[in-house]
N, C-alpha and C positions, 0 to 999 in steps of 0.2 A: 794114587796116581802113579802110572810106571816110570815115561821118561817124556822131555822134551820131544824124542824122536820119534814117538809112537802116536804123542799128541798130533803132530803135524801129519802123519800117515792116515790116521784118524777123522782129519780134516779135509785131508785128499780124495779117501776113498768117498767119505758119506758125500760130499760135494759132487763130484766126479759120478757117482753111481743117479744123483738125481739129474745131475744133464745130460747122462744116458738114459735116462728115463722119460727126458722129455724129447730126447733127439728120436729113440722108440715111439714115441705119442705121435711124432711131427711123421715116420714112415709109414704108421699102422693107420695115419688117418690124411690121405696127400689133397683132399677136395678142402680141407680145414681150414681156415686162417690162421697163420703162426704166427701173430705181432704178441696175442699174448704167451704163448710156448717159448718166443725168443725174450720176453720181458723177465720170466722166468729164469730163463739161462744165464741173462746177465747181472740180474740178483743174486743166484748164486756165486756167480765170479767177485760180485762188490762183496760179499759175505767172507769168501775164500781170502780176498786181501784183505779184509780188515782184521779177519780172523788168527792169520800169519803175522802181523803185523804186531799185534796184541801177546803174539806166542813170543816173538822178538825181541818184546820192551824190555830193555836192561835195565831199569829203573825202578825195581817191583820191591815194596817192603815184606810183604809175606809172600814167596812164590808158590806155596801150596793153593795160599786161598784165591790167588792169582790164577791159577793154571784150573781148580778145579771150576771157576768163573767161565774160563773161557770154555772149558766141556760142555756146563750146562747152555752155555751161550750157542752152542754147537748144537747139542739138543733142539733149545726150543726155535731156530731155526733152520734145522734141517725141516721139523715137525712141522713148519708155517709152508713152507716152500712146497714139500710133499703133498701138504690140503690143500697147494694151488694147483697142484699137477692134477691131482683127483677131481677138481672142480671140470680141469681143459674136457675128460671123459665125459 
């Protein structure tokens, strides 16, 4: 694990790149209905604060196994969110 600050840039960008990705979906396809594209977008935003949130807690007994929690927690919902964008195609 490198640093707290890399974590949260980490969590910025993979966040940030999948609601570019569907803000992309919503112009590549403008006849579409977007309620599920914007369901999407704001999942990732409750993801991104819970995610920072969790990066934040002062209260942590192990902060490795703490922090590498919250990677994999990053992982396997960036991975759920991306097989929802794939689905909108």
């Amino acid at each position: 694990m490198a640093s707290i600050r890399d974590l949260k840039k980490d969590i910025n960008f993979v966040l940030g790149d999948i609601i570019e990705a569907v803000y992309i979906w919503e112009l590549t396809n403008p006849t579409e209905d977007t309620k599920k594209s914007q369901k999407i977008i704001d999942e990732a935003i409750e993801v991104f604060d819970d995610l920072i949130l969790k990066v934040n807690q002062k209260d942590v007994e192990n902060q490795k196994q703490h922090f590498t929690g919250i990677n994999n927690e990053l992982e396997e919902k960036g991975r759920g969110l991306i097989e929802k964008i794939n689905a909108l195609i």
